[in-house]
MIRO-108917 format. One record per residue (C-alpha): residue number from 1; residue in one letter; z, x, y. Coordinates in Angstrom, 3 decimals. Example, Ala and Ser with C-alpha at 12.3 -4.5 7.8 and 13.67 -1.06 7.14 Angstrom:
<recs>
@nr: 1&rest: a&pz: 7.800&px: 12.300&py: -4.500
@nr: 2&rest: s&pz: 7.140&px: 13.670&py: -1.060
</recs>
This chain:
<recs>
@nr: 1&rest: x&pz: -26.776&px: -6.417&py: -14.235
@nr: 2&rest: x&pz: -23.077&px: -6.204&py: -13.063
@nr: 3&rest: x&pz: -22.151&px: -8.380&py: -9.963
@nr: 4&rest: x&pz: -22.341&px: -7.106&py: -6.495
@nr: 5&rest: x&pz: -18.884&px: -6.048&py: -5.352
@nr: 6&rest: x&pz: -17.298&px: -7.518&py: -2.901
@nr: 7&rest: x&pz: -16.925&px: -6.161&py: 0.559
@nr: 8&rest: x&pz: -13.886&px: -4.257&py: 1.422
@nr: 9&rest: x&pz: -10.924&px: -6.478&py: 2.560
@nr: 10&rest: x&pz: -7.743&px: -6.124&py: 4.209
@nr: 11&rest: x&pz: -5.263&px: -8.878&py: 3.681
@nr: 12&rest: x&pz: -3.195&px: -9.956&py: 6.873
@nr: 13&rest: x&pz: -0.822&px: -10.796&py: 7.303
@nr: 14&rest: x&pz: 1.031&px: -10.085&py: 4.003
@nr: 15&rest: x&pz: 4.483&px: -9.756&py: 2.608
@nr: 16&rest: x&pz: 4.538&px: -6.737&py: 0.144
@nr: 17&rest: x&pz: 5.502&px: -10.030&py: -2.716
@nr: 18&rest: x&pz: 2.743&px: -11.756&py: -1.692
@nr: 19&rest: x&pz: 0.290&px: -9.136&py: -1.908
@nr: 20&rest: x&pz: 1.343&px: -8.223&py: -5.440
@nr: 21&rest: x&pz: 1.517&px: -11.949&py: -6.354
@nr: 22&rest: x&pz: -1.816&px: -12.003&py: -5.321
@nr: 23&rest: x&pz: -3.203&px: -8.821&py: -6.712
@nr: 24&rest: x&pz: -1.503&px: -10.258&py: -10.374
@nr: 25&rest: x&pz: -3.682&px: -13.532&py: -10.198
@nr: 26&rest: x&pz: -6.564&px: -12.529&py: -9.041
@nr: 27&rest: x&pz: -7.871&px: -9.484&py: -10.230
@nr: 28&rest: x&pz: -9.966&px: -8.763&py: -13.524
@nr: 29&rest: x&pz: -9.740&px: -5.311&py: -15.542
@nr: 30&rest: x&pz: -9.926&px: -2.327&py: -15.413
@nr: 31&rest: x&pz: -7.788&px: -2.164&py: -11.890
@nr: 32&rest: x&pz: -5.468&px: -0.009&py: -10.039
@nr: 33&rest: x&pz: -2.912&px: -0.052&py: -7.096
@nr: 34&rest: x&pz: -2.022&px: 2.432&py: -5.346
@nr: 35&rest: x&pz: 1.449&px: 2.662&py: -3.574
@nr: 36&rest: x&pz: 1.567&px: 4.630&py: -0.518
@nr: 37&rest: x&pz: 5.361&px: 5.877&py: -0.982
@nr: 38&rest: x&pz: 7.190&px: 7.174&py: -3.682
@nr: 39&rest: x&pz: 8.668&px: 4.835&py: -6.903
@nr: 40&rest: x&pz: 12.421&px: 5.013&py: -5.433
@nr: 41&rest: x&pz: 11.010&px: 4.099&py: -1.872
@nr: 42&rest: x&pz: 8.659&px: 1.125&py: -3.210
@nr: 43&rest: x&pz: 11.818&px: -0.284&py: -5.338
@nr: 44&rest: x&pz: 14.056&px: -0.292&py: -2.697
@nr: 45&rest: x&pz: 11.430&px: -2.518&py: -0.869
@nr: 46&rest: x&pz: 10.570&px: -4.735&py: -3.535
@nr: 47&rest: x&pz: 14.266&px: -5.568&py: -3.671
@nr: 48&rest: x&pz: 14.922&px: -6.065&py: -0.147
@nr: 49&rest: x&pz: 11.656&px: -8.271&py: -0.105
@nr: 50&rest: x&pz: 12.769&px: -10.191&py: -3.241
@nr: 51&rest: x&pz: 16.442&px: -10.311&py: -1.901
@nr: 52&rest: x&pz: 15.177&px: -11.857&py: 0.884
@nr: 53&rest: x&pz: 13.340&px: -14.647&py: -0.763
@nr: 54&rest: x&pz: 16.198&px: -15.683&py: -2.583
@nr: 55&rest: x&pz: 18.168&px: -16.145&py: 0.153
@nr: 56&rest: x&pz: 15.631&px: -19.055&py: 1.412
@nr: 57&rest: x&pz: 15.001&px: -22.083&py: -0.712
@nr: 58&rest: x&pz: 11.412&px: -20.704&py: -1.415
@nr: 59&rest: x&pz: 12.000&px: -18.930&py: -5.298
@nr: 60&rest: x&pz: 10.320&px: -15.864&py: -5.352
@nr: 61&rest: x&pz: 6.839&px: -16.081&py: -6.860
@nr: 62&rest: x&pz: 7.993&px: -12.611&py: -9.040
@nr: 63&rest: x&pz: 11.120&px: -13.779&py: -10.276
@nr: 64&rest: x&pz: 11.333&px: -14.743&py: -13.315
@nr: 65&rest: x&pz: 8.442&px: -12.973&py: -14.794
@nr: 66&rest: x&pz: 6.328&px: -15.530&py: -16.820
@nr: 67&rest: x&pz: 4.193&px: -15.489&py: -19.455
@nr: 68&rest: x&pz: 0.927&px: -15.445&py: -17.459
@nr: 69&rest: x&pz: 2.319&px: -12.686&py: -15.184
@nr: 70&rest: x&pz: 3.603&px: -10.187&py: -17.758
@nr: 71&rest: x&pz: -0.097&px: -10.340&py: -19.271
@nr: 72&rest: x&pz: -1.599&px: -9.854&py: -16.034
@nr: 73&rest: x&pz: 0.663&px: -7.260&py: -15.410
@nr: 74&rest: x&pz: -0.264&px: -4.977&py: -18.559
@nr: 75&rest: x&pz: -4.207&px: -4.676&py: -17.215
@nr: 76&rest: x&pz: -3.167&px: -3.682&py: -13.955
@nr: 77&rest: x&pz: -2.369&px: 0.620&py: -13.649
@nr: 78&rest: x&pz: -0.412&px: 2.048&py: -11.031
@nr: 79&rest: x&pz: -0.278&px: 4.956&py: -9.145
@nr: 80&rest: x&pz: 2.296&px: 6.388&py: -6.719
@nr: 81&rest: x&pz: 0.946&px: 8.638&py: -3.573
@nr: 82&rest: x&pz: 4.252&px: 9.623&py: -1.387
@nr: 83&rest: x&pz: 1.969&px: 11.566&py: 0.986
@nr: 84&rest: x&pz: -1.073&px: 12.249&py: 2.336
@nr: 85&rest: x&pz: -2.408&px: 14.818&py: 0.608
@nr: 86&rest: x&pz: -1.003&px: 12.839&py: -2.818
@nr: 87&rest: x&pz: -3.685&px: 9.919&py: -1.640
@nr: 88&rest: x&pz: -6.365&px: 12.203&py: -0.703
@nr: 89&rest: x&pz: -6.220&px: 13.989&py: -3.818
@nr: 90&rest: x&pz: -6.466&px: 10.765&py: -5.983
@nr: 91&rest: x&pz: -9.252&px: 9.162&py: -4.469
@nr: 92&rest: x&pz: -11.500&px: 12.280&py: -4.540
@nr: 93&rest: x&pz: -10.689&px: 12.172&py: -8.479
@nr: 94&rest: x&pz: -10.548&px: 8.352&py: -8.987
@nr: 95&rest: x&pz: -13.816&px: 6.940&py: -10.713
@nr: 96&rest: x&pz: -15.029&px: 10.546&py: -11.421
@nr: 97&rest: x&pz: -15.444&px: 10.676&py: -15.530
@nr: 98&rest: x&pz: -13.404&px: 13.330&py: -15.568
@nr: 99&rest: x&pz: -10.910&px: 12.001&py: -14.082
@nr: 100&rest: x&pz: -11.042&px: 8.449&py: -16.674
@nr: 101&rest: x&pz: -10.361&px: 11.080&py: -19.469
@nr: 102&rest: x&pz: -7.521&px: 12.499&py: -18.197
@nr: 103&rest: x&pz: -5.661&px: 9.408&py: -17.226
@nr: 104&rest: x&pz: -6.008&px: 7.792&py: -20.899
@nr: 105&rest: x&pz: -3.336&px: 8.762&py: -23.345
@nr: 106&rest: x&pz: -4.518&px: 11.022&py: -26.516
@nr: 107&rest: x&pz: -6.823&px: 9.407&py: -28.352
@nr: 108&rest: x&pz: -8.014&px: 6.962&py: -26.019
@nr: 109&rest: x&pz: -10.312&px: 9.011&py: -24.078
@nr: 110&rest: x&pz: -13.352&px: 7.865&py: -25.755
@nr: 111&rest: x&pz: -12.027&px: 4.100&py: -25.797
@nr: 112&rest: x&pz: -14.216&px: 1.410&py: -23.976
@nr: 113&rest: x&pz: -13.454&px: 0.328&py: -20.666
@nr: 114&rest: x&pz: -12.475&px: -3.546&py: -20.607
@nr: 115&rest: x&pz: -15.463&px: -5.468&py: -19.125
@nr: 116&rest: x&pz: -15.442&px: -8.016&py: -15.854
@nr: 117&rest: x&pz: -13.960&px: -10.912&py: -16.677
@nr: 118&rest: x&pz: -16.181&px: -13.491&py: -17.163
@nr: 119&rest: x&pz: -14.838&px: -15.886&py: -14.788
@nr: 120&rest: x&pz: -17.033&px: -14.939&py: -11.834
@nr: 121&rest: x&pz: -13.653&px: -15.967&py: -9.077
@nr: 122&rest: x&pz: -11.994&px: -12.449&py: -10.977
@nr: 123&rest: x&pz: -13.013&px: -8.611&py: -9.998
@nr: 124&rest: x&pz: -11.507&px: -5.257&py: -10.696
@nr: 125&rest: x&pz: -9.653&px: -3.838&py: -7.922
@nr: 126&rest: x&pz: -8.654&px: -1.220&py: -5.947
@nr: 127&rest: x&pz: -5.808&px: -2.139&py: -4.221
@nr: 128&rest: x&pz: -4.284&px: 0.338&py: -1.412
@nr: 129&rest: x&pz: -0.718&px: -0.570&py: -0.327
@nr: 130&rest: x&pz: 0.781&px: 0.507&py: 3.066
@nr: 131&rest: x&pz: -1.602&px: 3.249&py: 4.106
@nr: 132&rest: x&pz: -0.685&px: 2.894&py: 7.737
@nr: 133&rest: x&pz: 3.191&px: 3.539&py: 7.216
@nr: 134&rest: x&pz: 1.912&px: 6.800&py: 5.157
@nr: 135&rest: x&pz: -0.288&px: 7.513&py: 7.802
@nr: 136&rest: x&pz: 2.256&px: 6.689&py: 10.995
@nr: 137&rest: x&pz: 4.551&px: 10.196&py: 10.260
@nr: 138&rest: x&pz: 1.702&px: 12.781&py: 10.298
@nr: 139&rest: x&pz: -0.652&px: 14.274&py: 12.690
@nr: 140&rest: x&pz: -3.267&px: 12.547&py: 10.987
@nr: 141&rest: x&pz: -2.198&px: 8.766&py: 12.560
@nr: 142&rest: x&pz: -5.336&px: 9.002&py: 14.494
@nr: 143&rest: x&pz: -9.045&px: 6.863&py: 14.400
@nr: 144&rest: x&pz: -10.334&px: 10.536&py: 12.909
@nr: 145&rest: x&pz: -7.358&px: 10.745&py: 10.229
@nr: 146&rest: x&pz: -7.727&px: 6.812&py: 9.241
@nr: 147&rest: x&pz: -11.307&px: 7.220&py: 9.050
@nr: 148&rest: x&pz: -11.226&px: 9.993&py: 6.499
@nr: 149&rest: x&pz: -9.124&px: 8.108&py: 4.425
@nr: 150&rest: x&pz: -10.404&px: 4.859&py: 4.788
@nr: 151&rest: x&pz: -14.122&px: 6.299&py: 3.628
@nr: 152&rest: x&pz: -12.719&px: 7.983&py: 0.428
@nr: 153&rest: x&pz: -11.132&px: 4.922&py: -0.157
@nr: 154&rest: x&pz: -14.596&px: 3.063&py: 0.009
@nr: 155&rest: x&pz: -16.477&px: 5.584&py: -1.489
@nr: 156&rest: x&pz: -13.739&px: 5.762&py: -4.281
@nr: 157&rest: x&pz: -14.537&px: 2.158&py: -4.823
@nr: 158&rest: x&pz: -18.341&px: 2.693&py: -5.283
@nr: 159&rest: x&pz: -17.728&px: 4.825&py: -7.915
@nr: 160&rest: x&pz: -15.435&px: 2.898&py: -10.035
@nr: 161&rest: x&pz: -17.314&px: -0.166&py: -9.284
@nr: 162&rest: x&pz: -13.940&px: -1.806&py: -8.012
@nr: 163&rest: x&pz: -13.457&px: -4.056&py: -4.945
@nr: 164&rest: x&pz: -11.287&px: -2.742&py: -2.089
@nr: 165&rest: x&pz: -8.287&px: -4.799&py: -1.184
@nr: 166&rest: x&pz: -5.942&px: -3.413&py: 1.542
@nr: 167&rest: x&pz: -2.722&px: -4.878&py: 2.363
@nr: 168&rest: x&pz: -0.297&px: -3.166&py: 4.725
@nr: 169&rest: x&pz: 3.053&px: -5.082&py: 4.474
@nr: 170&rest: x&pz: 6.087&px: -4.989&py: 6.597
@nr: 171&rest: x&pz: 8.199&px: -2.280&py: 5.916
@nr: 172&rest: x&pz: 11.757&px: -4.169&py: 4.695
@nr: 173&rest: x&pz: 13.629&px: -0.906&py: 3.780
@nr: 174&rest: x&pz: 16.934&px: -0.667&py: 6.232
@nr: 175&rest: x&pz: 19.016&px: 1.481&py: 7.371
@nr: 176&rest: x&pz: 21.466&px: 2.646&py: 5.848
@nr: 177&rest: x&pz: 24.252&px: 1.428&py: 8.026
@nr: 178&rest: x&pz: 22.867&px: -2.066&py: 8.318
@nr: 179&rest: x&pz: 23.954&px: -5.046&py: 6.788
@nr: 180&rest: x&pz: 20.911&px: -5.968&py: 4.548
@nr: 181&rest: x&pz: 21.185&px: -1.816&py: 2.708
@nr: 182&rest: x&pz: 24.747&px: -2.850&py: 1.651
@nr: 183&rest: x&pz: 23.785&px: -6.345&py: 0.429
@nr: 184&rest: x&pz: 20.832&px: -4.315&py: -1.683
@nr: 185&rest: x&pz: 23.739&px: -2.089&py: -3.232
@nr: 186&rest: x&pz: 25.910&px: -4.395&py: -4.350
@nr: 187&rest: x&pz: 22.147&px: -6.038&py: -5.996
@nr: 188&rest: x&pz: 21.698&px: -2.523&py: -7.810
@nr: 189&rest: x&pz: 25.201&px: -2.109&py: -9.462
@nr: 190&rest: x&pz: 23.892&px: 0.513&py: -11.819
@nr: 191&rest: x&pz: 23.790&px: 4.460&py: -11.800
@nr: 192&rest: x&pz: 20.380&px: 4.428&py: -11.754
@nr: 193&rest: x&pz: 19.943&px: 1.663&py: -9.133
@nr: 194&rest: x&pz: 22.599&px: 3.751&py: -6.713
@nr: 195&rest: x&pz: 20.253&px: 7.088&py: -7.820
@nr: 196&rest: x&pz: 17.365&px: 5.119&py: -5.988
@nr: 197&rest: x&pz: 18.898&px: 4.547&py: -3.008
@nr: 198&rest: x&pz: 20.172&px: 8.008&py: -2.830
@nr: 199&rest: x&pz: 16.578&px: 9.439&py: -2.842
@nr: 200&rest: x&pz: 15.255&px: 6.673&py: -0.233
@nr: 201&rest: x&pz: 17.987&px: 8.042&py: 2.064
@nr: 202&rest: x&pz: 17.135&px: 11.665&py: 1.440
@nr: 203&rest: x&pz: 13.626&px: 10.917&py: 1.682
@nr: 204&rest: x&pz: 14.524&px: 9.507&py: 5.612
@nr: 205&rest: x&pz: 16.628&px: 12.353&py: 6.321
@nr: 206&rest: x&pz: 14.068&px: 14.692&py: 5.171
@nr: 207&rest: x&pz: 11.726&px: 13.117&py: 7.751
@nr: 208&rest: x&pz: 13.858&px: 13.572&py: 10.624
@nr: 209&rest: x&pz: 14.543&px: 16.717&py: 10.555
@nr: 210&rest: x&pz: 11.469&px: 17.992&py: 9.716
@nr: 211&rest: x&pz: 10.591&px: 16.415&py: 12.742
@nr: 212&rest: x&pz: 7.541&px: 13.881&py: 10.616
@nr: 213&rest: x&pz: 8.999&px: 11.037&py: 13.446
@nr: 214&rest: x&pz: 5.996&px: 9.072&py: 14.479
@nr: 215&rest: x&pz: 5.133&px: 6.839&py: 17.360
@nr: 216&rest: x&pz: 6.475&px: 3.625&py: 15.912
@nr: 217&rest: x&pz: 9.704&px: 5.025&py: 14.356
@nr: 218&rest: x&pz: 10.381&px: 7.265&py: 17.646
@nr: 219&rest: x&pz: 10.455&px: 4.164&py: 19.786
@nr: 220&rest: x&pz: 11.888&px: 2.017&py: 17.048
@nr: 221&rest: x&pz: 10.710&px: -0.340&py: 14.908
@nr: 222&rest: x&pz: 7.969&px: -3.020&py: 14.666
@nr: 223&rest: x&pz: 9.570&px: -6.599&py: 15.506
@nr: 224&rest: x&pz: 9.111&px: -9.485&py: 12.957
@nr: 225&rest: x&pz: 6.485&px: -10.806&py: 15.141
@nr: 226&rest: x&pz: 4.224&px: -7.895&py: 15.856
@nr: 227&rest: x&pz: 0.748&px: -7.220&py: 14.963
@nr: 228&rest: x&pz: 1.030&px: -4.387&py: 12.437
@nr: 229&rest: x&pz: -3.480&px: -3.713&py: 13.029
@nr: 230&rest: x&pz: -2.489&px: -4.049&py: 16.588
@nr: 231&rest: x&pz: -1.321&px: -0.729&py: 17.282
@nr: 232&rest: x&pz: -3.728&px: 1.856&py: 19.421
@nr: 233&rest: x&pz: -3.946&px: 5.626&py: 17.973
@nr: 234&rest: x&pz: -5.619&px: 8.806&py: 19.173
@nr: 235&rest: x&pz: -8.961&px: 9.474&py: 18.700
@nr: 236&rest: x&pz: -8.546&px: 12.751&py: 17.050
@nr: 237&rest: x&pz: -5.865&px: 14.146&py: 14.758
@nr: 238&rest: x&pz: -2.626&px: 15.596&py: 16.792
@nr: 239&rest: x&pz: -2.653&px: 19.533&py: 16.754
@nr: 240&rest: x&pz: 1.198&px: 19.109&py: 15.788
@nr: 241&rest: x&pz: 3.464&px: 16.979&py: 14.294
@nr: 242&rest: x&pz: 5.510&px: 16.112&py: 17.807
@nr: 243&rest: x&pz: 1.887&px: 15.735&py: 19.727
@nr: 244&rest: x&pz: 0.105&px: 12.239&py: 19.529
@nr: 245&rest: x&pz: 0.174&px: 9.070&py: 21.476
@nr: 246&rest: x&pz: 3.590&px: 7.794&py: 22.524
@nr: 247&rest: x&pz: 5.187&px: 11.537&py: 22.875
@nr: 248&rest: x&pz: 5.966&px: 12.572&py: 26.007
@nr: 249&rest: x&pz: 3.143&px: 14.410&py: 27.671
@nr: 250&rest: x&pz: 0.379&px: 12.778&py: 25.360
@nr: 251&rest: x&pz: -2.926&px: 11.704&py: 27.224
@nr: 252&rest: x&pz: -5.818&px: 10.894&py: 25.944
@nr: 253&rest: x&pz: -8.300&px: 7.737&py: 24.689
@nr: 254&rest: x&pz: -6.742&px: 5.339&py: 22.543
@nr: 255&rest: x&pz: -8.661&px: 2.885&py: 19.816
@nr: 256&rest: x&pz: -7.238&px: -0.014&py: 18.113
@nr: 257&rest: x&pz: -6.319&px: 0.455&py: 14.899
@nr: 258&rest: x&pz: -7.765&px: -2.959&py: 13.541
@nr: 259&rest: x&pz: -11.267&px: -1.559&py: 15.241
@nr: 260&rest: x&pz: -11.543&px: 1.499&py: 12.643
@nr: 261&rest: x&pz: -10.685&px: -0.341&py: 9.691
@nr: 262&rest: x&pz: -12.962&px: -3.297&py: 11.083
@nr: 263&rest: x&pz: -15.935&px: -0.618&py: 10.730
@nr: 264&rest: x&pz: -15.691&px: -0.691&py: 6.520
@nr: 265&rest: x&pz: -13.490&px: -4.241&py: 6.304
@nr: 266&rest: x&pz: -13.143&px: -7.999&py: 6.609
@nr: 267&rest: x&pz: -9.654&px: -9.173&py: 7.679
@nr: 268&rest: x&pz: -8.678&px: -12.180&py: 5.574
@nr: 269&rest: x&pz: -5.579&px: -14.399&py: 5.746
@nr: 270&rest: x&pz: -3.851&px: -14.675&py: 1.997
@nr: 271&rest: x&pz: -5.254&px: -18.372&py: 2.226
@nr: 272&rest: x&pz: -8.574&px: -17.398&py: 2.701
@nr: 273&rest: x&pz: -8.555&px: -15.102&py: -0.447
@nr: 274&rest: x&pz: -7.183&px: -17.284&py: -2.234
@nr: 275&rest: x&pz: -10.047&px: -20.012&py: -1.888
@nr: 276&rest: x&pz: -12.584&px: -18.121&py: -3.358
@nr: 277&rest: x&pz: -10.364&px: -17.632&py: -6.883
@nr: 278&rest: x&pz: -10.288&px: -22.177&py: -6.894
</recs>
């Protein structure tokens, strides 16, 4: 009889290196993360984050890649959900046999899946990165929207047999006139490097003129300091993309965010995690 999985858990707070750092050495295969943004987007982050590090005298627990971590690495699949409907999509599929056929290349269809690890501190996962932040620029930023997703993701999780770890990290990506996008240029010297940070720019454009500003990003952005779960939404969905709470106008109950995604998870600090894997 398989182990009981473990109940849903949000790490916070997290640094989007720590989370993967932690995702690497703890989890057992078969397991997935999911990005909530595109490749170019999640890149540009990664190096920011990573950039960052370096510039402290704390070495950056993904840099260099060692031994243990490139093996880790090769069980782990990801997926990349740039919006909404992307993530919806995925977890209505994910754990459905149909869905483990398609995935596998040609010929591996009928292979097995890897089995639990025996060490009992390891668990496949089903890791969810930065759903808020996909959630913030739609009308769906709402206790009714998070819900929805939030029970796919659990129920997603049933079905694969997969525990659910949630981290939403920081966004690092600047702007493009600020200081820390031109020290991330000169870091990505290449054609393809500059091609990245073409898209992430387009991408942000994109948003504001399609008018997908939300609450946070219309009154600017989250300090260092501030509590990411901390933030109150609307009960229901916005009829609109420029309705919702912080627009001008908006009334209308408000629920913390950390109280929906209390109702399915347990908030951990990375240290707490981390204790049950000694």
């Amino acid at each position: 009889m398989p182990p009981p999985i473990p109940q849903p858990t949000i790490l916070h707070p997290i640094t989007l290196e720590s989370f993967i750092s932690h995702l690497l050495a703890v989890h057992a295969p078969p397991s997935l993360l999911i990005i909530c943004s595109s490749q170019a987007t999640f890149i540009s982050q990664l190096l920011v984050s990573t950039s960052s590090t370096a510039s402290t005298t704390t070495a950056s627990p993904l840099a260099p890649p060692t031994l243990a971590t490139l093996a880790a690495s090769a069980t782990l699949k990801v997926a990349f959900c740039p919006t909404l409907p992307h993530l919806q999509a995925f977890l209505a599929a994910h754990g459905l046999p149909e869905a483990v056929a398609e995935v596998n290349a040609p010929g591996e269809a009928d292979a097995e899946v890897p089995p639990r690890a025996s060490d009992p501190r390891r668990t496949p996962l089903l890791a969810l990165l930065s759903p808020l932040t996909l959630h913030r620029s739609t009308p769906s930023f709402s206790a009714q929207g998070l819900t929805r997703t939030l029970s796919s993701c659990v129920e997603a999780s049933a079905r694969s047999g997969q525990a659910l770890l949630i981290g939403e990290c920081p966004s690092p990506n600047p702007s493009p006139d600020d200081e820390e996008w031109e020290a991330l240029r000169a870091a990505m010297q290449t054609d393809e490097g500059e091609m990245l940070l073409d898209e992430v720019k387009m991408e942000d454009e994109e948003d504001e003129r399609d008018g997908w500003l939300g609450p946070v990003r219309e009154e600017g952005r989250l300090a260092p300091g501030d509590d990411i779960w901390a933030e109150s939404v609307g009960i229901l969905n916005a009829s609109t993309k420029s309705w919702g709470v912080g627009r001008e106008g908006w009334v209308g109950r408000t629920v913390e965010v950390r109280k929906v995604f209390g109702r399915y998870c347990v908030f951990r600090t990375l240290e707490e995690a981390g204790a049950d894997t000694r």
